[in-house]
C-alpha positions as CSV (number, residue, x, y, z in Angstrom):
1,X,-19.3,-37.0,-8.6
2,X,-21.5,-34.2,-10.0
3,X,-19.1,-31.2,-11.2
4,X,-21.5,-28.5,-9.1
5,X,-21.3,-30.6,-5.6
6,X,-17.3,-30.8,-6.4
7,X,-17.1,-27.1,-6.4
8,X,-19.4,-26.9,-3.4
9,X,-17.4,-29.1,-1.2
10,X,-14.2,-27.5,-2.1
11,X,-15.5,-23.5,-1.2
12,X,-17.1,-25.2,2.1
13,X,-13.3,-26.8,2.7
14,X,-11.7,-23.4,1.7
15,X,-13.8,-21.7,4.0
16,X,-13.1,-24.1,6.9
17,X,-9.5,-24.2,6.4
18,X,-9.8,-20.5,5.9
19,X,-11.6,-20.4,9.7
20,X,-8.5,-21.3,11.6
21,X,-7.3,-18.5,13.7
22,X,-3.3,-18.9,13.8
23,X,-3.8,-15.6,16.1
24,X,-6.2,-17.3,18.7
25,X,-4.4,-20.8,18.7
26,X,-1.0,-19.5,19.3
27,X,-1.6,-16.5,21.3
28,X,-3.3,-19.2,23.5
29,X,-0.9,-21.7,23.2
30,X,2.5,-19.5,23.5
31,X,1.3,-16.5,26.1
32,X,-1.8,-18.2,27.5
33,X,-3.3,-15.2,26.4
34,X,-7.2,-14.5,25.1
35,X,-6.2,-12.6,21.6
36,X,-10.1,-11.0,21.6
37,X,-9.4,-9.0,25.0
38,X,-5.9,-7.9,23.8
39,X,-5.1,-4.5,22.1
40,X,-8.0,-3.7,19.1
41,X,-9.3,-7.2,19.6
42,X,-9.4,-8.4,17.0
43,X,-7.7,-12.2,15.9
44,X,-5.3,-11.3,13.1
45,X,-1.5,-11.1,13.0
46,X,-0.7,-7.4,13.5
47,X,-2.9,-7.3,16.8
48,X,-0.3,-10.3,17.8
49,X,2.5,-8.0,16.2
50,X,1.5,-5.1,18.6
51,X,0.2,-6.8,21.3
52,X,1.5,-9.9,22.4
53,X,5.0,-10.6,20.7
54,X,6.6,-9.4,17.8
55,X,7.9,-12.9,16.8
56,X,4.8,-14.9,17.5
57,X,2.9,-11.6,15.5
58,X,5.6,-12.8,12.1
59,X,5.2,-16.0,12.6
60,X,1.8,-15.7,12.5
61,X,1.6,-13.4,8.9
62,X,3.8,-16.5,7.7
63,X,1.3,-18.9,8.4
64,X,-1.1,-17.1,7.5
65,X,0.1,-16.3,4.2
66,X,1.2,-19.9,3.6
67,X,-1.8,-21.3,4.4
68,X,-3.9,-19.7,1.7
69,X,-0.7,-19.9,-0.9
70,X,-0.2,-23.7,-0.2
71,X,-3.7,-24.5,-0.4
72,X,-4.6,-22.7,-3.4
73,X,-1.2,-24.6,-5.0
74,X,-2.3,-27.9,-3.6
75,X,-5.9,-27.2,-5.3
76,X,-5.0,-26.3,-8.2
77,X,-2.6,-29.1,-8.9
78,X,-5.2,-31.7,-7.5
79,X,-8.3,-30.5,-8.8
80,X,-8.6,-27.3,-10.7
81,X,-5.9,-27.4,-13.2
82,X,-8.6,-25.9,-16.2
83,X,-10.8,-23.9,-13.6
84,X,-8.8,-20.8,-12.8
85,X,-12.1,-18.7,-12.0
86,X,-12.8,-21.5,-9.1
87,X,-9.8,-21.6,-8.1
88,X,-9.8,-17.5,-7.0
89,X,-13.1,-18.3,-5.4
90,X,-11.8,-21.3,-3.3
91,X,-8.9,-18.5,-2.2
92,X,-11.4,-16.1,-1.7
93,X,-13.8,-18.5,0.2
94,X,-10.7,-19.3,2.7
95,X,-10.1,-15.3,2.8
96,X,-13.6,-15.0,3.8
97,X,-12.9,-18.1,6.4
98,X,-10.7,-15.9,8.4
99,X,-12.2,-12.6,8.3
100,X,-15.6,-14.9,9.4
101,X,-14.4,-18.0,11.2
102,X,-17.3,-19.9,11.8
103,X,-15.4,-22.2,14.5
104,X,-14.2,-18.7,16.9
105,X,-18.4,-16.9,16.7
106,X,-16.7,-15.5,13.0
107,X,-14.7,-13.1,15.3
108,X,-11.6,-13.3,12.4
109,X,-9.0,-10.8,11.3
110,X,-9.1,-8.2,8.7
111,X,-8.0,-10.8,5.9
112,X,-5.3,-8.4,4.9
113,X,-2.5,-11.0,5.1
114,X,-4.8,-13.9,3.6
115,X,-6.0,-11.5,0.6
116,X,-2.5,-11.0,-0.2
117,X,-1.2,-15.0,-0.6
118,X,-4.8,-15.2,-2.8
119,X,-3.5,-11.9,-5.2
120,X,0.4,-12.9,-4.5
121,X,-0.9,-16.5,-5.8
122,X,-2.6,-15.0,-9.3
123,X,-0.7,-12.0,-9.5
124,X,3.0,-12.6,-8.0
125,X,4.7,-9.3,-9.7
126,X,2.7,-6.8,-9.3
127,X,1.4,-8.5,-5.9
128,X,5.0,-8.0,-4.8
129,X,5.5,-4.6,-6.5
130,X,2.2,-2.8,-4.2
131,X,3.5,-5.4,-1.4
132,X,7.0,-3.5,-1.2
133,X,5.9,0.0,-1.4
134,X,2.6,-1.1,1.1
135,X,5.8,-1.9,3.4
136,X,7.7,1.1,3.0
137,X,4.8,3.2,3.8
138,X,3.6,1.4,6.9
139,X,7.4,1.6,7.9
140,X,8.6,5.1,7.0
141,X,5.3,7.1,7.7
142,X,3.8,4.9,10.3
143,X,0.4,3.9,8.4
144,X,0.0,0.4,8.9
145,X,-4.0,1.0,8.0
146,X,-3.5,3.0,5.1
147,X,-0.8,0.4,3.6
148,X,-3.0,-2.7,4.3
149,X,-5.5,-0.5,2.1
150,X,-3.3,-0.3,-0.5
151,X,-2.5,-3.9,-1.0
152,X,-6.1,-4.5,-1.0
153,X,-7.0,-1.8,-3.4
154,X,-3.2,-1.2,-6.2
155,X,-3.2,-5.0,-7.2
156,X,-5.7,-4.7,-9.6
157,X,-4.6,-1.4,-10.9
158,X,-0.9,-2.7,-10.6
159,X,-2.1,-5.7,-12.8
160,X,-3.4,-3.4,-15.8
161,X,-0.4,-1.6,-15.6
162,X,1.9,-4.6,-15.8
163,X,-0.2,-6.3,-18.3
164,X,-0.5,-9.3,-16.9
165,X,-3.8,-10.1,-17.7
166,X,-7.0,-7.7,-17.8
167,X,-9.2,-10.3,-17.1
168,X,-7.8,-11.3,-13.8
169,X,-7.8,-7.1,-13.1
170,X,-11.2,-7.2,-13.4
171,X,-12.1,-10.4,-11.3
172,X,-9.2,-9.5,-8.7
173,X,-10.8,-5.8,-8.4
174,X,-14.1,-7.3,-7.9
175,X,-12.6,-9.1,-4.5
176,X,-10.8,-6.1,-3.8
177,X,-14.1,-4.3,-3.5
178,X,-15.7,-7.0,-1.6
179,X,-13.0,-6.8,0.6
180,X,-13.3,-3.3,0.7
181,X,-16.9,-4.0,1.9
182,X,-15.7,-6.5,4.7
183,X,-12.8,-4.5,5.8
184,X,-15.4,-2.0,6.7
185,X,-17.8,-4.3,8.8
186,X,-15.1,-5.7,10.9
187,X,-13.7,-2.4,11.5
188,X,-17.1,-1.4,12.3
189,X,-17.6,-4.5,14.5
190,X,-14.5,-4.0,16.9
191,X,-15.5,0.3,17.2
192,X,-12.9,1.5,15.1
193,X,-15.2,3.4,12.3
């Protein structure tokens, strides 16, 4: 098989398995309820969280993480053991699935929780580092937003501090940016900018 339509097919696959909304499926299959006409609307975990059951909402996150994690371990293993810079854009292609499902109109989440498996997957210390302090701060001072900002944002940063690699700084801040960007839009898109 060419080498180019290999990488093709496995960012389209990313990006589909990426599109499954853990939010939609089991808000609907659990509480029989529509997750796009509950609380901020929109299909991620922490509108389950708030919104529909605090279990289901954890659960969820779990999922959600694991199913980026898993995938990018399964990938890697199976196909891109020498292609580390195609393997973050496979994770980022599924992190771009649910923020833009194309099966659910692209109505997804923020991507918050799916970003993280992607940086927790190339970056696990200083993933976990930003991760605790992101958690303390959502739950001592009551910012959820602000700490799902820093997660997206301190990896990088965390990574040059940590030394554990300056190249994947760079590439990792790159997505960071981008999801930046896409943070924005569906914020924008659900009224809350």
């Amino acid at each position: 098989m060419n080498i180019v339509l290999k990488e093709i097919i496995l960012v389209l696959i990313a990006y589909w398995i990426g599109s499954f909304s853990f939010a939609r499926i089991l808000s609907k299959i659990f509480r029989n309820i529509n997750i796009y006409k509950v609380g901020n609307s929109i299909a991620d975990a922490s509108n389950v969280y708030h919104n529909v059951s605090k279990p289901l909402g954890i659960l969820i996150w779990l999922l959600d993480f694991l199913r980026i994690y898993i995938s990018l371990w399964i990938t890697h293993l199976i196909f891109l053991k020498h292609e580390p810079e195609l393997l973050l854009l496979v994770g980022f292609s599924m992190t771009i699935g649910h923020c833009f499902p194309i099966m659910h109109n692209f109505k997804g989440g923020r991507g918050v929780v799916a970003y993280s498996a992607l940086l927790f997957y190339f970056a696990p210390l200083p993933t976990f580092i930003v991760g605790i302090a992101s958690l303390l701060i959502a739950l001592l001072f009551h910012q959820a937003r602000f700490s799902q900002y820093m997660m997206v944002i301190l990896v990088p940063i965390a990574c040059y501090i940590f030394k554990t690699g300056k190249v994947w700084a760079r590439y990792l801040l790159l997505t960071s940016i981008i999801m930046g960007i896409i943070n924005y839009f569906v914020s924008k898109r659900y009224g809350e900018i």
